[in-house]
C-alpha positions in Angstrom: 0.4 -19.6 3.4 3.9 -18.9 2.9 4.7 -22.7 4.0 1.9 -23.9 1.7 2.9 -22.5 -1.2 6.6 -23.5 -0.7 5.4 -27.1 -1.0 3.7 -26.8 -4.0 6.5 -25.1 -6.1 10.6 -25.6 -5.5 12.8 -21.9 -5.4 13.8 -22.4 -9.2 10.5 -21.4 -10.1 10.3 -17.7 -8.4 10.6 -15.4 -11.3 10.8 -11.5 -10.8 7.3 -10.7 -11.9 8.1 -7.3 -12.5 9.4 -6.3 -9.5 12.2 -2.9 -10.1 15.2 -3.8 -9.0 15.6 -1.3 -6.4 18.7 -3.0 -4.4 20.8 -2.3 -7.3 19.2 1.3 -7.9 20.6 2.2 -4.7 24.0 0.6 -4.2 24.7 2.5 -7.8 23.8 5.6 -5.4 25.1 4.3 -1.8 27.7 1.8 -2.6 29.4 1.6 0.7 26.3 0.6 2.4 26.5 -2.8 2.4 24.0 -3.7 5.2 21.8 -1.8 3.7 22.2 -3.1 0.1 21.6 -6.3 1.6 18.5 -5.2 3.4 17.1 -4.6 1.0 17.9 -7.8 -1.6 16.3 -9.1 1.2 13.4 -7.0 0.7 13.4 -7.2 -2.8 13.2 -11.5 -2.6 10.3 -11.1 -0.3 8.1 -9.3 -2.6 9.0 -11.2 -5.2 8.2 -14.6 -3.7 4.9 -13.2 -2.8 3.4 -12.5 -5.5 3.4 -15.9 -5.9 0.4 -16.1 -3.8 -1.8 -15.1 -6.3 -1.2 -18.2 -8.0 -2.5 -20.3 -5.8 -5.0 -18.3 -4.3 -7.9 -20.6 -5.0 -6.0 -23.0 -3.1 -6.7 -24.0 1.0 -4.3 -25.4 3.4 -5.4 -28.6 4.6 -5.6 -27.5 8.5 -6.3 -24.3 10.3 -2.8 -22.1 10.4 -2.5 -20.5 13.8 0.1 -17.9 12.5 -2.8 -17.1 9.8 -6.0 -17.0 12.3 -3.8 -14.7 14.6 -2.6 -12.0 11.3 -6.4 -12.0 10.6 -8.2 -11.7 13.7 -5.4 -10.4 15.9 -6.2 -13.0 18.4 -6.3 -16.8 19.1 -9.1 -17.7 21.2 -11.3 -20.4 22.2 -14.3 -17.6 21.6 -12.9 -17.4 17.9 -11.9 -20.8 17.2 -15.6 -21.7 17.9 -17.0 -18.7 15.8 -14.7 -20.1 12.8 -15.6 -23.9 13.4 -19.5 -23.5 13.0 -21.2 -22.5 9.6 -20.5 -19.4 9.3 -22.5 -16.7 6.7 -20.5 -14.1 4.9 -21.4 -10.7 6.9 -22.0 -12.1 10.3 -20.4 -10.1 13.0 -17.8 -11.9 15.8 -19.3 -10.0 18.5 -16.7 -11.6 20.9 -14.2 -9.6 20.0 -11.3 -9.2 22.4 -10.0 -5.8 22.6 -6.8 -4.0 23.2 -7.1 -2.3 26.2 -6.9 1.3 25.4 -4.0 3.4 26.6 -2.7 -0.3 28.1 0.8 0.6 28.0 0.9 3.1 25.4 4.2 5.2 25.6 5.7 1.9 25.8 5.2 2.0 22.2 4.6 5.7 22.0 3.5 6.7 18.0 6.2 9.5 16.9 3.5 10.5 14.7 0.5 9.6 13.1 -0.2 6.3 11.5 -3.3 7.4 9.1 -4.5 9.8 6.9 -7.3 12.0 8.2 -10.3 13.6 6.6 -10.1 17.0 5.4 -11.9 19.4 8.1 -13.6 22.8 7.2 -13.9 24.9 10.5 -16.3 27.3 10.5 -14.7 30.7 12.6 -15.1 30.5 16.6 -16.1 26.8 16.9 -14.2 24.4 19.1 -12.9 21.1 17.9 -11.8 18.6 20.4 -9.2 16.1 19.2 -9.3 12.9 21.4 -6.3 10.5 20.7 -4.7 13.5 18.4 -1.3 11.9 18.3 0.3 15.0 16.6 -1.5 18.2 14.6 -2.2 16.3 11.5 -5.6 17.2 11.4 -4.9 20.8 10.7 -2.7 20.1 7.5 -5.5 19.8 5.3 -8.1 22.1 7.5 -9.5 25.5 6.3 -11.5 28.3 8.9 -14.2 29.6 7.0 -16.8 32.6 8.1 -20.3 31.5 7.5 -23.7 33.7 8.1 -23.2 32.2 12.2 -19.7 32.5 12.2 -18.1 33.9 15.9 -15.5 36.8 15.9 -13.0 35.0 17.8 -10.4 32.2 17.4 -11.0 28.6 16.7 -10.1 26.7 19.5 -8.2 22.8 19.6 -8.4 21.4 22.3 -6.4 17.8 22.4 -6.6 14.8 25.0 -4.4 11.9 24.8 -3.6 9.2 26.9 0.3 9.5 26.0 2.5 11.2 27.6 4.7 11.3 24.7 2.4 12.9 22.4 1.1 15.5 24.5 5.2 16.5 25.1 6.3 16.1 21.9 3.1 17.7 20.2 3.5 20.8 22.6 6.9 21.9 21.7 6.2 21.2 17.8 3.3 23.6 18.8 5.4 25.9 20.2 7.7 26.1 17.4 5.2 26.7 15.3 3.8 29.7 17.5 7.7 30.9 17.0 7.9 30.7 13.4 10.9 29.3 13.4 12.1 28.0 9.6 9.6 25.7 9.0 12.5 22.5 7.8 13.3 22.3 11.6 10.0 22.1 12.4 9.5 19.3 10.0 12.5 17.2 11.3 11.5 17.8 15.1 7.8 16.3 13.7 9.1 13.8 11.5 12.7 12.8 11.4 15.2 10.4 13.2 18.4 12.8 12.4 18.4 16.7 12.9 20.5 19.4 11.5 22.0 21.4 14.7 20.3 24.0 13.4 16.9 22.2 14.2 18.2 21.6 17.8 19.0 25.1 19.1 15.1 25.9 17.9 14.0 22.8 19.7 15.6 23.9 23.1 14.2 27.4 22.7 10.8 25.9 22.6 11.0 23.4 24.9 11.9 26.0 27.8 8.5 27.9 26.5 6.5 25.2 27.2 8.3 24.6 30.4 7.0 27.8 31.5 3.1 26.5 31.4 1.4 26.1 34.3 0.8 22.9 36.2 -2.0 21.2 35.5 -3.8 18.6 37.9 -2.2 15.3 38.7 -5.5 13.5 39.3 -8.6 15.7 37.7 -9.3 17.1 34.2 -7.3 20.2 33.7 -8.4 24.1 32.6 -9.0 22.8 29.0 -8.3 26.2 27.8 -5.3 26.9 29.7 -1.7 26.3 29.1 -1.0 23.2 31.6 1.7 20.4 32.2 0.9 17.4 33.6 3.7 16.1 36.4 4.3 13.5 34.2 4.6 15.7 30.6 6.6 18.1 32.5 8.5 15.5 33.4 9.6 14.4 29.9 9.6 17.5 28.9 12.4 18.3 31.2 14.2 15.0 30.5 14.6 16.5 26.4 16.0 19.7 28.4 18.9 18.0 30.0 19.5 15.6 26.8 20.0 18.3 24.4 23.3 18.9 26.1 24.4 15.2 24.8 22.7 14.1 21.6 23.0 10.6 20.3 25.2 10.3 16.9 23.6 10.3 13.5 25.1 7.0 13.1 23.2 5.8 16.7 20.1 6.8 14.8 19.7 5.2 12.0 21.1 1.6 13.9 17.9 2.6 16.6 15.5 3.1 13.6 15.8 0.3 11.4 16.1 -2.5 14.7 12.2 -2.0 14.5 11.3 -3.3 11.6 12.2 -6.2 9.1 12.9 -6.7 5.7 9.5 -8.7 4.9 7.7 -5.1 5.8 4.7 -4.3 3.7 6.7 -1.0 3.4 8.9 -1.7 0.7 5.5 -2.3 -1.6 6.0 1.6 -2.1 9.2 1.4 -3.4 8.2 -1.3 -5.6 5.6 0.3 -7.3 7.2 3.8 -7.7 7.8 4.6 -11.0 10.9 6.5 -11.2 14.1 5.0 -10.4 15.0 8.6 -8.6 11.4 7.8 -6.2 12.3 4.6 -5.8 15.9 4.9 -4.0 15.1 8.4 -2.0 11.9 6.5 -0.7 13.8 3.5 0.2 16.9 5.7 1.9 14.1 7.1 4.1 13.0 4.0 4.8 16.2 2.3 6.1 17.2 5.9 7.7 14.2 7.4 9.3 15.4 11.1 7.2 12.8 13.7 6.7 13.8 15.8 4.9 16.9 13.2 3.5 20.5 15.0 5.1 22.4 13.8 2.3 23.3 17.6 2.0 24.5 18.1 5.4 27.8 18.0 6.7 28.3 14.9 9.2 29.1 17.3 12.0 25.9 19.0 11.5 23.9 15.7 12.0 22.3 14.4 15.6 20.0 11.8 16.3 16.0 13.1 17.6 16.1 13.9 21.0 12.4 13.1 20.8 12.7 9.7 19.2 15.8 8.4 21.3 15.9 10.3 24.4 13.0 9.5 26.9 12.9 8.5 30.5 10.4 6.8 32.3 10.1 3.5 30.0 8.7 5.9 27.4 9.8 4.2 24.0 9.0 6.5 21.0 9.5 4.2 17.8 9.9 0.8 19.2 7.4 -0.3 16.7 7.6 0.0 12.9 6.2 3.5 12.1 7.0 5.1 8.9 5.6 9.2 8.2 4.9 8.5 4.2 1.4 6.0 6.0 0.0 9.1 7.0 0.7 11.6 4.1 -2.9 12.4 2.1 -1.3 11.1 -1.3 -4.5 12.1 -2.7 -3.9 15.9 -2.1 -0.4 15.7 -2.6 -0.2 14.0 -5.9 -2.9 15.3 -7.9 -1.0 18.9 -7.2 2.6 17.7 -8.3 4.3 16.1 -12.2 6.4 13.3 -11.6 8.6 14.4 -14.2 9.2 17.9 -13.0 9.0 17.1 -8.9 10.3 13.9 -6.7 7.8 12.2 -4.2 9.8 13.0 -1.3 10.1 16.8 -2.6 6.3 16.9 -3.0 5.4 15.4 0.2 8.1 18.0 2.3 6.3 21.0 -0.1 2.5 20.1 0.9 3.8 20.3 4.8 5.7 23.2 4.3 2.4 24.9 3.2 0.5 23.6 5.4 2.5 24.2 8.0 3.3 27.6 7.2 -0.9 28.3 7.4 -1.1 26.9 10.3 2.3 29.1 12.1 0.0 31.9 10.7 -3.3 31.0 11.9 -1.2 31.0 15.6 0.6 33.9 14.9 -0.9 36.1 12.5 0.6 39.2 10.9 0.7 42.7 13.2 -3.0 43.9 12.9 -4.7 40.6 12.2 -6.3 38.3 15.3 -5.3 35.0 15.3 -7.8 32.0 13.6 -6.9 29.2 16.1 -5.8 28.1 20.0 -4.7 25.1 20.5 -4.4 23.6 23.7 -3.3 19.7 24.5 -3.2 17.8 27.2 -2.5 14.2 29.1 -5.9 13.2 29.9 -7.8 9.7 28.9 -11.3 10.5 27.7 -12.7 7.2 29.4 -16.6 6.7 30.5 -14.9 6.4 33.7 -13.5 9.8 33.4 -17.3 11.4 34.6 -15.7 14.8 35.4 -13.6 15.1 32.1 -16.8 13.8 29.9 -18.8 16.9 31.4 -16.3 19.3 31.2 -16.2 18.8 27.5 -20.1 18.6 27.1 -19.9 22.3 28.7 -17.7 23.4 25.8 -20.5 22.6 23.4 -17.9 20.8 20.9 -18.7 21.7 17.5 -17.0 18.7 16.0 -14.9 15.5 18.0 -12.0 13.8 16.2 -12.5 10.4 17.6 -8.8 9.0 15.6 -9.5 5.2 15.6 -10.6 4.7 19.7 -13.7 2.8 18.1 -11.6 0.3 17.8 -10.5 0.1 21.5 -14.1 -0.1 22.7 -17.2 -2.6 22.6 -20.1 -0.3 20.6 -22.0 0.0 23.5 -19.6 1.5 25.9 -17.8 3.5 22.9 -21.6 5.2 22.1 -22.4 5.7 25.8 -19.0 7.6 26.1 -19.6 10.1 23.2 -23.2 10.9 24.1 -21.5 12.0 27.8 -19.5 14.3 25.9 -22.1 15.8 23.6 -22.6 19.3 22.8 -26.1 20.5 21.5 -25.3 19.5 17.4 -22.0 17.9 18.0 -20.1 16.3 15.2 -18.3 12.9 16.0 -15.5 11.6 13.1 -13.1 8.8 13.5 -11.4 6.5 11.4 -11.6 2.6 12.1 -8.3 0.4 11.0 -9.4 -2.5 12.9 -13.2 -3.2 12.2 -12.6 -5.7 9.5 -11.5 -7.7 12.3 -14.9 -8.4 13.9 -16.6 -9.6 10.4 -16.6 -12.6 8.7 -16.1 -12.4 4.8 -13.8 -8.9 5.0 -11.0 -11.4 3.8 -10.4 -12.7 0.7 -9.5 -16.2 2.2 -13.2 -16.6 3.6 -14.9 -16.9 0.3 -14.9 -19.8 -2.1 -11.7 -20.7 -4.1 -13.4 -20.7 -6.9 -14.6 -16.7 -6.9 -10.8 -15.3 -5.3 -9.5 -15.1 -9.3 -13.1 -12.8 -9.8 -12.7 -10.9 -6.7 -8.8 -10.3 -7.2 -8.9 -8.9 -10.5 -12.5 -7.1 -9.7 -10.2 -5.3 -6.8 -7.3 -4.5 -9.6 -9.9 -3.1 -11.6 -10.9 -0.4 -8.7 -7.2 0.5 -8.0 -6.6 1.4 -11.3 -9.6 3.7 -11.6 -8.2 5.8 -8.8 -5.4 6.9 -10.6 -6.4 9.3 -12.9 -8.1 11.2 -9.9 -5.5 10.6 -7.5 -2.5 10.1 -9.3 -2.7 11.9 -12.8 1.3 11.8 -13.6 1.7 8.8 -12.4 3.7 8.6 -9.4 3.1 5.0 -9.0 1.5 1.9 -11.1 -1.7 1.4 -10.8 -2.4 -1.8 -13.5 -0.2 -4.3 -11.9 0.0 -3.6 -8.4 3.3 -5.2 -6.8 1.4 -6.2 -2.9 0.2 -9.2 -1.3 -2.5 -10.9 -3.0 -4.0 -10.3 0.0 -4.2 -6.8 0.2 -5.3 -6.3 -3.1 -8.1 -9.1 -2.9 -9.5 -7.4 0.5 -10.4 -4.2 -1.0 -13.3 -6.5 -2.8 -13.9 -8.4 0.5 -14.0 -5.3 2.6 -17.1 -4.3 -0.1 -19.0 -7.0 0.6 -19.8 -6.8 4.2 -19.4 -2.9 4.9 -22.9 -2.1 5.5 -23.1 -5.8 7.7 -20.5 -3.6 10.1 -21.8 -0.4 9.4 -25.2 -1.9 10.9 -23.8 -3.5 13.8 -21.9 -0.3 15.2 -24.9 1.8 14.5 -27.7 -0.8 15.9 -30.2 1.3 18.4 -28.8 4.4 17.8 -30.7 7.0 17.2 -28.3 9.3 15.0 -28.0 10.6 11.8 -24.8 9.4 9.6 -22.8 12.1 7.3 -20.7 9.6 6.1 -19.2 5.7 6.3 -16.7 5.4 3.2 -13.4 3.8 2.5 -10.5 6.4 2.4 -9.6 5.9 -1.1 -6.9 3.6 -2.1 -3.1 5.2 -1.5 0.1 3.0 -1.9 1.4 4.5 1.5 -1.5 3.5 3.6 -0.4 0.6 6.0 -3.4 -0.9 5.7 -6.2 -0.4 2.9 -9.4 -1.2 5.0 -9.8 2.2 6.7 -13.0 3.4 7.0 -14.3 6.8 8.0 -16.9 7.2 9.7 -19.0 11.1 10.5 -22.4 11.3 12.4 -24.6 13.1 14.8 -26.7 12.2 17.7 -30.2 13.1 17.5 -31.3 15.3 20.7 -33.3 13.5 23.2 -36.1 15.7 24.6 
């Protein structure tokens, strides 16, 4: 489109439209940065020269654009070029999908941390949750233990299985920390950061030779799921951070490893754009180029290492060798309806909301003397496959009150992925999962695939539902809502996406005999990486 567009118009013609000029913001604040500075001119130019899109959005190339079909469908087949080239209906399903292989090379591109919000969970007291594809322990930021009339004296229990090593490591000594109660910042920068304070790393090492102490889990079987276990190969890793925290990489190594993964034409730097405070606007975009959480703009340079977890594996384990940014996750619509802009920056309220939450959940693990603890939370290296029959049944003997799913829908055909989660069934299980991807198997969930002459309609009709959210998401006004600075694109897809929702929803649900809680968008958030998510919450119907 980009290529279109260029020969319709000359350069002379890109105007600003609006667009804060946040390159200047922060070379007023960081003037020696010049790399940076120009990163993010760079940056700047790009979003400008795309909203230019919206221009010519009625407009179709004259011939099929490979780069395009890829972007859209996330592959280039013979199966999809012939599902393209015959008349097509908007709502009809491309059932020959090719999918990513699940855990196919994960910790080659291991996730640091989550890449999506998640649902806020209400546990009632003495269930068990298990959390397949956890990633980290965002799912217990925004949960709450209750005590119904059935409630059971006795702690929750988390029980995680992942198919990366990385997580499992990484996610065990954050664990740990938090069963320490150490000062929740370092916590935070362990979780979330690129640099850490020294401070963080002498609480890191302490933690990481707890969890070394765990037992040994089995190195071809599902392990005790409520026992504290190591797989060879966690152990392994685990030990590798050991030896590394004796030489840490430099600050300055850090942020150069950080921002080689990502490029100036990153759908990122939309939040910066549409922040409304010039303060927002340069502390977001400092995290971005840096990878700081919480920013170390306060700390001595001495003081200042790189994460030993982001920049210090073994074993072709590559934490962060993909774009990943912490503010995608973030559940804006907690955070912001809770905060003023005026009296509070964004960054500021997104580090108070996990120092809350993370506070609750040190306490839940470690209560005060002469209360019992809410939750255990056990994780482990294990890939919850329908080839895995032994793991499958040892979860359906924990009788799972509810299983976190993340998005592995989107890794599976619906058959298989249904045939897997009735294995693992308790007697009123509840399955939740998010999927980014299944826009991707339906025809008409892009703006492109409608008729020119309806995109105008369908972009301003999508404008129209972003700027509702704000006074329920957003009330001071962290960002602008009325002119959204994005790709047409992503704007025009939230209407798309409405279209042909229940054409998907009846595809993944067809011969199931189940009962759905819910199938909704999450609502619109600048931060999300991509605004199609869809969360999905049902229950199996007992067979007799």
């Amino acid at each position: 489109m980009r290529e279109f567009i260029s020969d319709l118009i000359s350069d002379d013609v890109v105007e600003n439209f609006n667009v804060p000029d946040f390159e200047q913001e922060y070379a007023i604040k960081y003037p020696h940065e010049k790399m940076h500075i120009q990163f993010l001119n760079s940056a700047q130019s790009s979003i400008e020269y795309l909203q230019l899109i919206g221009r010519f959005i009625d407009h179709d190339p004259n011939e099929p654009d490979p780069k395009y079909i890829m972007n859209r469908w996330n592959e280039f087949s013979e199966v999809l070029i012939n599902f393209l080239t015959t008349p097509r209906k908007i709502g009809d399903i491309f059932t020959g999908k090719m999918k990513s292989q699940y855990l196919g090379g994960k910790d080659v591109a291991a996730q640091s941390f989550s890449s999506m919000s998640k649902l806020s969970l209400t546990y009632d007291q003495g269930k068990v949750h298990i959390a397949v594809g956890f990633v980290d322990l965002d799912l217990l930021l925004q949960a709450e233990i209750t005590q119904n009339m059935n409630f059971i004296e006795q702690p929750n229990k988390f029980i995680g299985y992942e198919g990366s090593v990385y997580a499992v490591a990484k996610t065990n000594v954050i664990k740990e920390m938090m069963v320490k109660k150490v000062p929740i910042r370092s916590i935070i920068e362990v979780w979330f950061s690129s640099v850490w304070t020294m401070e963080t790393l002498k609480y890191f090492e302490k933690a990481v030779k707890s969890v070394l102490q765990f037992g040994d889990a089995p190195n071809d079987g599902p392990p005790n799921p409520t026992k504290k276990e190591l797989h060879p190969k966690v152990r392994s890793l685990i030990s590798h951070w050991n030896k590394s925290i004796r030489s840490p990489k430099s600050h300055q190594e850090a942020h150069k490893l950080w921002t080689k993964t990502f490029i100036s034409e990153d759908n990122v730097f939309f939040i910066v754009a549409n922040l409304v405070e010039p303060r927002d606007r340069v502390q977001v975009a400092r995290h971005i180029l840096t990878g700081e959480f919480p920013l170390m703009d306060d700390q001595p340079p001495k003081n200042l290492i790189a994460s030993i977890t982001m920049f210090n594996c073994n074993n072709g384990i590559l934490p962060h060798s993909s774009n990943e940014f912490m503010l995608q996750m973030m559940p804006m619509d907690t955070i912001l309806s809770k905060n003023q802009r005026k009296e509070i920056s964004f960054l500021n309220a997104i580090y108070n909301f996990l120092e809350n939450a993370i506070i609750k959940v040190c306490n839940w693990l470690s209560p005060l003397e002469g209360q019992a603890g809410k939750i255990e939370i056990y994780l482990h290296f294990q890939p919850v496959t329908n080839d895995n029959s032994a793991l499958l049944a040892s979860i359906r003997q924990l009788d799972p009150w509810i299983m976190s799913w993340s998005n592995i829908c989107d890794y599976f055909y619906v058959h298989d992925f249904h045939k897997m989660l009735r294995a693992c069934s308790g007697n009123d299980t509840i399955h939740i999962m998010t999927s980014i991807d299944w826009f991707k198997e339906v025809f008409g969930a892009h703006i492109m695939e409608y008729d020119g002459r309806v995109r105008h309609g369908m972009l301003i009709d999508a404008q129209k539902k972003i700027s509702m959210a704000e006074k329920v998401v957003d009330p001071s006004g962290y960002f602008q809502y009325t002119n959204v600075i994005s790709h047409p694109y992503n704007i025009g897809d939230i209407s798309a996406m409405m279209m042909v929702k229940e054409n998907w929803q009846n595809y993944f649900f067809k011969d199931q005999d189940l009962n759905i809680g819910d199938f909704s968008f999450i609502p619109y958030a600048h931060t999300h990486k991509t605004h199609t998510l869809l969360n999905i919450c049902y229950t199996y119907n007992k067979k007799d």
